[in-house]
N, C-alpha and C positions, 0 to 999 in steps of 0.2 A: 504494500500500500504506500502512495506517495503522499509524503507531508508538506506540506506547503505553512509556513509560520508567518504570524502575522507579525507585524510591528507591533509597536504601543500602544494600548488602546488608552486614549483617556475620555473620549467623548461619546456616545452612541446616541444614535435617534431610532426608535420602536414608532410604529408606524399598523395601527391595526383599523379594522372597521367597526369592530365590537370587543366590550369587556368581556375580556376572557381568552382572547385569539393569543394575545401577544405571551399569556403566560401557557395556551398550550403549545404555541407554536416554537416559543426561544425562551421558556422560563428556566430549562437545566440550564441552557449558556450562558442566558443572563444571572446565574446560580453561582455559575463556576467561573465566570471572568471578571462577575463584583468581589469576588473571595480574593481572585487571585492580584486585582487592582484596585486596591481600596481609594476610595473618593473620585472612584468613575463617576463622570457628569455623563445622566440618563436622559434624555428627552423625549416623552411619548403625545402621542398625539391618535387620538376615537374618535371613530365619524360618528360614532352612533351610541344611545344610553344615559346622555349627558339629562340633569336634572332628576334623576331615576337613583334606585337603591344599585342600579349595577354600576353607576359611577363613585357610587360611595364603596365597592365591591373593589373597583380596580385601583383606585387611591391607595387602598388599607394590603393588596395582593403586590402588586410594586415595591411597595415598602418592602416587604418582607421577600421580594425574589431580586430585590438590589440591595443585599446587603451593605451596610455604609457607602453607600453610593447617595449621591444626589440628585434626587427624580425632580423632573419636574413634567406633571401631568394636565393634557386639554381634553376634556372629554364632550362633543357636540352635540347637539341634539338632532343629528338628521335620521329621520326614522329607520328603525329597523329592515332591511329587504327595501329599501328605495332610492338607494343611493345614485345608481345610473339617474335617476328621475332629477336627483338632484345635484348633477354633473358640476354645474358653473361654484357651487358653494364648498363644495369638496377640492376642486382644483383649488380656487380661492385659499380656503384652507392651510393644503399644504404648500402652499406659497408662502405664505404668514409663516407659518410654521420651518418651513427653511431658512428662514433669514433670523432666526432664532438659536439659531444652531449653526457648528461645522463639525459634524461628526467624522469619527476615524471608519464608521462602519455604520451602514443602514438596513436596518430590518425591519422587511415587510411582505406583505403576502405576495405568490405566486402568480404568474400571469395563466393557468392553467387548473383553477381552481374553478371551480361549478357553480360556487355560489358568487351571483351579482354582485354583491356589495363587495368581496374579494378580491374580484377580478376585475373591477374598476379600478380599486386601489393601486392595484399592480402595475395596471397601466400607467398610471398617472405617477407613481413614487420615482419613475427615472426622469418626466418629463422637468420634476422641479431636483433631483438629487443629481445633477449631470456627469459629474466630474466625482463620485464616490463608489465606493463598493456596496452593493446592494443585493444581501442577502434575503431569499424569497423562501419564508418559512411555509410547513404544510399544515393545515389544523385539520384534526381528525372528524370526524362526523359521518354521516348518514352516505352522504354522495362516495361513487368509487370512482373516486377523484385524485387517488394518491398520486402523487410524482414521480418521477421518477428522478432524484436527487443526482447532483454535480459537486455536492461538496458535504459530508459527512461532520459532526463533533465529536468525539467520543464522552464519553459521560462514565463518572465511578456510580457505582450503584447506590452509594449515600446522595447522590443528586438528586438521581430516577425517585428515590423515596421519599427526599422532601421534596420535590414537584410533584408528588400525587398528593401529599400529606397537604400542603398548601394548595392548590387546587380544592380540593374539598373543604378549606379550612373558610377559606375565602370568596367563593362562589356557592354559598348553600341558593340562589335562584335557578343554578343548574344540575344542583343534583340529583332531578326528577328525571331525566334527559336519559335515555337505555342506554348511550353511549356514554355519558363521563362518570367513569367508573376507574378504579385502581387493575383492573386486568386490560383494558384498553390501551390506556395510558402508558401501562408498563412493558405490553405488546408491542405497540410499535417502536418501541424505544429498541428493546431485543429485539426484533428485525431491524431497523438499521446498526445494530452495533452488528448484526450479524455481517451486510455488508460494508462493514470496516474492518473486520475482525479483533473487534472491541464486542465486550460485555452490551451495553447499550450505546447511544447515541440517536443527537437529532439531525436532522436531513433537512437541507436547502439547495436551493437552486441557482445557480447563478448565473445570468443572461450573459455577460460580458464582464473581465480584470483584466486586468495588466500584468505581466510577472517579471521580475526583475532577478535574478545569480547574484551570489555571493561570491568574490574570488577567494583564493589562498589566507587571504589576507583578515578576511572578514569586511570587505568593503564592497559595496554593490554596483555590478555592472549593467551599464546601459544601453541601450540600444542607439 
């Protein structure tokens, strides 16, 4: 398996349509890269949920899946499943919401995702993130909509178990749902560590990087 390392992270922008996406979709990594760089600046930003108990859901879930990081959360009120409908306020949006931020890393939903309100987002998250890395997480649910991933995490299994643990801690509006459950969650996690050949791991997608070598020396060669 080929590893690719990133630089430094100290800035990251989360980018979801609804409470709840961002911590199924990159809650280990954002688990395991807040531990590993403490007083990461987080910047998230929901199209959908805002004024609702699920905004008060992803406020108090963030907290607690960016460890000593500092969040800072926008959660809107454009309705649930209408977001194409409401194209012009969503661009808008993450317009705003870019000029806020210069993340080292951008995550956000897949362009190959079933559900509307996701697959707008997708669209739209490179038209304002141009010039960044732009990780495109999967969120599990109902549609057989899975990806088929370009870029793997690995995950230790203390992660996998507080990201279900928090999941259910934090999201009691979804836990009527047949799917968000602790065998799900933990399912797909072990198939993608499967293809990494890692214990667990999460899967994203990535449309377009750059790669740059390291010589002898440790210094980076360019193109």
């Amino acid at each position: 398996m080929i590893r690719l390392l990133a630089g430094e992270v100290d800035e990251i922008a989360c980018v979801a349509a609804h409470c709840d996406d961002i911590a199924i979709g990159v809650g280990g990594t954002l688990l395991s890269l807040c531990r590993a760089r403490r007083g990461v600046r987080v910047h998230a930003l929901v199209l959908c949920g805002g004024d609702t108990e699920r905004a008060e859901e992803e406020r108090n879930a963030l907290g607690d899946f960016c460890p000593d990081a500092t969040v800072e959360l926008t959660v809107l009120d454009i309705p649930d499943g209408r977001v194409p409908a409401h194209w012009e306020r969503a661009k808008r949006a993450l317009g705003n919401f870019r000029r806020t931020c210069e993340p080292d890393v951008v995550f956000s939903t897949q362009r190959e995702d079933a559900h509307q309100d996701h697959r707008v987002l997708a669209e739209l998250t490179p038209t304002e993130f141009r010039d960044h890395l732009i990780l495109g997480y999967e969120i599990l649910k109902w549609e057989t909509d899975t990806p088929r991933p370009t870029l793997l995490h690995p995950l230790p299994a203390d992660v996998v178990d507080q990201k279900s643990v928090l999941l259910h801690k934090h999201y009691p509006s979804q836990v009527g749902h047949d799917w968000f459950d602790d065998e799900a969650f933990r399912g797909l996690a072990r198939l993608r560590g499967v293809q990494c050949r890692s214990r667990y791991a999460e899967a994203f997608v990535v449309e377009k990087a750059v790669i740059g070598f390291a010589d002898r020396t440790g210094g980076r060669v360019t193109a």
